[in-house]
N, C-alpha and C positions, 0 to 999 in steps of 0.2 A: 740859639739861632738869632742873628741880628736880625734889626728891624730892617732893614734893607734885604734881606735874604727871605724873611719871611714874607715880604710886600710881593716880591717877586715871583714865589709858591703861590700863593693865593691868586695872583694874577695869570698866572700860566695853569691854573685848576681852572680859575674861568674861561680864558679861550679856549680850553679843550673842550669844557661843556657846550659854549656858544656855536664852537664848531658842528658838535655833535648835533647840537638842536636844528641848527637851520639845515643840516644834509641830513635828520631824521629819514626823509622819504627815499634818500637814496637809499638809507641804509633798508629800511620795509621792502621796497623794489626790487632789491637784490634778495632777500628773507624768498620774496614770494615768488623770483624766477627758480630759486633754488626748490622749493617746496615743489612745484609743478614738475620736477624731474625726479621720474619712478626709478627711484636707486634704492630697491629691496634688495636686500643682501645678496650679495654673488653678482647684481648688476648694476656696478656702481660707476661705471667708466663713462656715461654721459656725463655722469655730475662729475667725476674728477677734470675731464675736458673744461667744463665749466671754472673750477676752481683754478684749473692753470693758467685759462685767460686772466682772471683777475688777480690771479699774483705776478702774470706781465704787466698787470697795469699797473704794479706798483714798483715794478726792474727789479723784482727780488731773485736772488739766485735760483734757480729751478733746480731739482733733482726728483727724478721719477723714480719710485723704487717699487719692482716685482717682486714679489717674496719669494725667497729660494728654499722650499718643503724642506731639504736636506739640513737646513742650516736651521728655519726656524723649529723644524720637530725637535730637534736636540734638547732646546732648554726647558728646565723644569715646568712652567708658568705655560707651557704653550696649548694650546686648546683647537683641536681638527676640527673644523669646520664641514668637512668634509667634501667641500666647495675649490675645484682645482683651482688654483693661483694662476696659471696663464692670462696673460692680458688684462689682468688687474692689479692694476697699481697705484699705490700711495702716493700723492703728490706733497711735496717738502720746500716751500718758499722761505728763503733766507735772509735778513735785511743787515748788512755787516754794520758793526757798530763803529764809531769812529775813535774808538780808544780802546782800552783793557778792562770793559766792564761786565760787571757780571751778564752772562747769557740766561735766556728765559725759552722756552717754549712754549707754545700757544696753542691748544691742540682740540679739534675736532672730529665727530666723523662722520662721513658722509649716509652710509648704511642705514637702511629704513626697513623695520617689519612690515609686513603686506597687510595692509588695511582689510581683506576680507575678516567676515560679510560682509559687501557693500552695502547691504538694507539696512544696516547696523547705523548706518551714519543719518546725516540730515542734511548735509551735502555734499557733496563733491570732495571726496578724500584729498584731490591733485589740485585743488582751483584753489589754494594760497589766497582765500578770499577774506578782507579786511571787514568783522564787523564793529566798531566802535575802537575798543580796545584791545580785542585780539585778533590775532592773523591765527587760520584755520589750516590744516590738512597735516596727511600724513610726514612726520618726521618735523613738523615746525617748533618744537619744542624738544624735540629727540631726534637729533639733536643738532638742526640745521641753523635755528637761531644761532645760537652760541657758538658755530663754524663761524658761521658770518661776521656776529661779535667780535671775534678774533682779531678778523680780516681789515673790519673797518676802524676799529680803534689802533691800528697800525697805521692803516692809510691816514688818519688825522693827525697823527704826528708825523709823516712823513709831510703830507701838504703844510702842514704850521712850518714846515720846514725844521722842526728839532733835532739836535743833535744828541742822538741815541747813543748812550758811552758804551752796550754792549750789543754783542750779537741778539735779533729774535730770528727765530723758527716759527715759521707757522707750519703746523700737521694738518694734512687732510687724509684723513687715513680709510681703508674699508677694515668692512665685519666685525664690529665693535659686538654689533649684536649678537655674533655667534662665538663670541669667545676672545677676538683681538689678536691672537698668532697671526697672522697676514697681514695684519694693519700697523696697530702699534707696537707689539713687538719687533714684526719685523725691520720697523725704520730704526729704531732702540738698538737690536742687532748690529743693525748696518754703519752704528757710529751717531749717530745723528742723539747725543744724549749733551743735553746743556744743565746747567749753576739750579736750574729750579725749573719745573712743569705745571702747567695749568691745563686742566679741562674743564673747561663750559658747559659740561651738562648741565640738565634744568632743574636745578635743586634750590630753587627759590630763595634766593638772594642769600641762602643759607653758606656759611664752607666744611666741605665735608673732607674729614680726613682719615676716613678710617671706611670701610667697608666688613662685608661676611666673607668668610669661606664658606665654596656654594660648588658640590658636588651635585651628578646626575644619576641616577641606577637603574636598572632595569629585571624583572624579575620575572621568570620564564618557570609557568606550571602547567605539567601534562594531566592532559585526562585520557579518556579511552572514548573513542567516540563509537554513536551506536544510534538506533533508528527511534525517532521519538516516541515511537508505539511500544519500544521494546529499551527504552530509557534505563530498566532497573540494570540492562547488560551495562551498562557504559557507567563512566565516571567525567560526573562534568566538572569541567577545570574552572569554569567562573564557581561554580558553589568552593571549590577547594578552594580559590583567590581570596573570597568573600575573609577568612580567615586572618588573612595578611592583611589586607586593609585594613580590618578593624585594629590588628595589634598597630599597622602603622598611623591609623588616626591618635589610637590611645597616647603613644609615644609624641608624638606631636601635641596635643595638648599639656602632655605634662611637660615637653618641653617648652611650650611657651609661656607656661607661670614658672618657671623654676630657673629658666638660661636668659640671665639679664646681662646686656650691656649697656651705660648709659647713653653713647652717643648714639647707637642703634635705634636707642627709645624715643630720642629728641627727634632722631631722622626719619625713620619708619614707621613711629609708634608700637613698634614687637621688634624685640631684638631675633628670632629666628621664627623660620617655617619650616614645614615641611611639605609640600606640595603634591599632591596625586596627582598626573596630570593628563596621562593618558592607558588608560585602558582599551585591551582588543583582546577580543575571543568571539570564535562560532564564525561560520558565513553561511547557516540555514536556519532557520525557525525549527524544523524538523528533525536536526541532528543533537546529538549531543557533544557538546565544544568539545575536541580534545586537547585542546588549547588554550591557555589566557597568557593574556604579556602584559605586565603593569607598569608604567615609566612614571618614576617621578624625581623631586628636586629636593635637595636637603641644605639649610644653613646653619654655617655657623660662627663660632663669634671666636678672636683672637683668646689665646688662650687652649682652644682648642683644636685637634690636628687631624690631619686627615684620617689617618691611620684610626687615630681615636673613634670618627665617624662614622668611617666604614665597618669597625670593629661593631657598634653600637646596632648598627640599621644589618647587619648580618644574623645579630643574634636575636634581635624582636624576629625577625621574620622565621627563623629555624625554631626559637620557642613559641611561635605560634603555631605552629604545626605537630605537635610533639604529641606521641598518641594518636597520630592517625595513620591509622595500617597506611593506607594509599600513599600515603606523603613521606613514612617512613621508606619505602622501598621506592618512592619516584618522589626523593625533595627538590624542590626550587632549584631554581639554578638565577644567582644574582651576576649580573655583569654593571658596570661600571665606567661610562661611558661619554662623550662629553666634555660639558666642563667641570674641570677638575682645579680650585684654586684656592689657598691657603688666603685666610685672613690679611687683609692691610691696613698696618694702623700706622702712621705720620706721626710724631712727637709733635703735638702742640706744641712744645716750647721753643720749637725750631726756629731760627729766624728769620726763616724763608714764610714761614707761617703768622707768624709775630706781626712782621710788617703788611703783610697784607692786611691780616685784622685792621690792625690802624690805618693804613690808605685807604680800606673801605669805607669803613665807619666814615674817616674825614670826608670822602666824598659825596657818601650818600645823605650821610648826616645821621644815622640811626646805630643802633649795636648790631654788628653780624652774630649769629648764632653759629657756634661751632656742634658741628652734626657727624655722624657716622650713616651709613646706610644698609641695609638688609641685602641690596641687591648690587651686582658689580660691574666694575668698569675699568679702562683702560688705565685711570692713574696708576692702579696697582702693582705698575710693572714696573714703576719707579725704582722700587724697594731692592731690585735686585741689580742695580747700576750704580748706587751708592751715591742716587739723586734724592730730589723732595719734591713732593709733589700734591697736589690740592685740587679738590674739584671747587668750583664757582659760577653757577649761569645762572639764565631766568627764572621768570616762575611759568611754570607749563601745567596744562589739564588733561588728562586724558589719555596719557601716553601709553601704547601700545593699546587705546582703545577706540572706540569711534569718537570722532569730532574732536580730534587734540587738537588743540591749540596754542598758542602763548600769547604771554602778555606783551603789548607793544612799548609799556611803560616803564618795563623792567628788562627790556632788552638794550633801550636807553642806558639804564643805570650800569648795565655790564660793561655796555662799553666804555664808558667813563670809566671805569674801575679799572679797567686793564689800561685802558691808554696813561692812566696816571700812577700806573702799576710800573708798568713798562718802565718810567724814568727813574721811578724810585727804587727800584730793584737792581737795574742797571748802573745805578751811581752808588748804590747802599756799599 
């Protein structure tokens, strides 16, 4: 790089910072009218209305897109939500590039878990309220910051007036949280797949490329119900349940000292879980359950297939039951249900991945950590478009629990990131 070329990089790194800092508070203001709209999964069309105002404000091309069941059930990756698609759509702002260069996408999603219990919290789950360094409420780190991110590290290069050599996209997608068929698959579907993908989740200034396969199951055991007086007639299905849990805790521990992945461990600290998560039997104190239903969550790590999985958690549960008359003549019955999605792992060596490392690093000034995660997300749908694809957002606390929030200081630094992503990608 000549000295002229390089004087130049450096100087167009700091107007974008300089921009960045003095319009910080637009960018927070926007963070916190976003947070203040209850767009729990299935009700996300206030905030998408919201989104589409502000990708007019930047003249990018608009396209709405309604999922069509028929089209997105079809593919492998796709996960029922169970949540009709009518009148829920993806919003897709498009900023053309002024040359042949490579295209990027920008992708977040609107969708927010329901903050109950409210007594859970210490304030106001929707009040987007600024204490010091962080901004508070439902979804501000999951993943509304990092929408915004997107948003505004566009707008600063379009205000600087830069001439962007390729196409970006920005996604504003729903139901990430229930699985992403409706959301990100479906805009992927409809065409909409550019040179390389980003999402902004809040994985702490970390880039993660790789995720778990993360099936759901469900396991259904009969009892004989009968009068609590006269208990010994009956057969209670939680005592038979009790059986299954303990073989599925056992399994579970031993898989967590035994099934390592490293980037899993840098990301999540355990590379898998197995999750119990919801149990139901009985609706009397008096009767004898003739019912329990057990739901729970299994991951797992590239390398290993679904097939494998479901083979695995089918046969703890039938040999834990093995010798018991009652269970012998009325076994389990497992169903399978949910989400249902194979491992995603990105080749680090990519050079879609390459270079970001190095813009980040350059920007922030420190090492990025390359990380995997336990839990999954939309990048994953990359893999089957014969794109690349990377998560990269803030650092966030609390998410999916009371009082999340995020950093305001590191929501900064994203957007730096992408805005000097953006040139460098598109000219690479």
């Amino acid at each position: 790089m000549t000295q002229e070329v390089n004087k130049g990089v450096i100087a167009l790194k700091e107007k974008i910072r300089l921009y960045i800092e003095e319009n910080k508070e637009e960018l927070f203001k926007t963070i916190q009218d976003v947070v203040r709209i209850k767009s729990v999964v299935g009700n996300e069309q206030e905030m998408q209305l919201y989104m589409k105002k502000k990708y007019e404000e930047l003249n990018l091309i608009l396209h709405e897109i309604e999922p069509k069941y028929e089209k997105v059930s079809a593919h492998e990756a796709f996960i029922d939500s169970g949540i009709p698609f009518e009148n829920r759509k993806n919003i897709i702002g498009i900023h053309k590039g002024v040359s042949n260069g490579k295209s990027l996408t920008i992708h977040g999603h609107v969708d927010v878990v329901s903050p109950e219990p409210y007594s859970n919290w210490t304030m106001d789950p929707w009040s987007g309220d600024i204490i010091g360094n962080k901004l508070y409420g439902r979804g501000s780190a999951d993943m509304k910051a990092g929408l915004i991110s997107n948003w505004f590290a566009l707008k600063t290069l379009i205000d600087l007036g830069y001439p962007i050599a390729g196409d970006v996209q920005l996604h504003s997608v729903i139901e990430e949280e229930a699985g992403g068929g409706g959301g990100a698959l479906a805009c992927l579907e409809e065409g909409f797949v550019t040179d390389g993908y980003i999402s902004t989740e809040p994985h702490n200034l970390n880039m993660t490329i790789s995720h778990g396969g993360i099936m759901y199951f469900r396991v259904y055991v009969k009892g004989r119900t009968a009068h609590a007086g006269l208990a010994h007639e009956g057969i209670n299905a939680i005592s038979k349940m009790m059986k299954i849990l303990s073989a599925l805790d056992e399994l579970s521990e031993w898989r967590a000292k035994n099934v390592k992945f490293d980037l899993f461990e840098k990301g999540s600290g355990q590379s898998v879980h197995l999750n119990l998560g919801v149990l139901k039997a009985g609706d009397w104190v008096s009767t004898v359950p003739g019912e329990a239903i057990l739901e729970g969550r299994i991951g797992f790590i590239p390398g290993e297939t679904r097939e494998e999985i479901k083979q695995l958690v089918q046969d703890t549960i039938m040999k834990s039951v093995l010798g018991d008359e009652w269970m012998d003549k009325n076994p389990p019955v497992i169903e399978w249900f949910g989400w249902s999605t194979e491992p995603w792992y990105q080749d680090p060596e990519n050079p879609f991945v390459k270079l970001f490392i190095e813009n980040a690093e350059d920007v922030m000034g420190h090492k990025v950590i390359m990380v995997g995660r336990a839990g999954g997300n939309d990048a994953r749908f990359t893999q089957y478009y014969g794109n690349q694809g990377l998560c990269f957002g803030p650092i966030g606390e609390n998410m999916h629990g009371p009082d999340e929030c995020v950093h305001l200081d590191s929501v900064v630094e994203v957007t730096n990131v992408l805005a000097n992503y953006i040139i460098k990608w598109s000219e690479s």
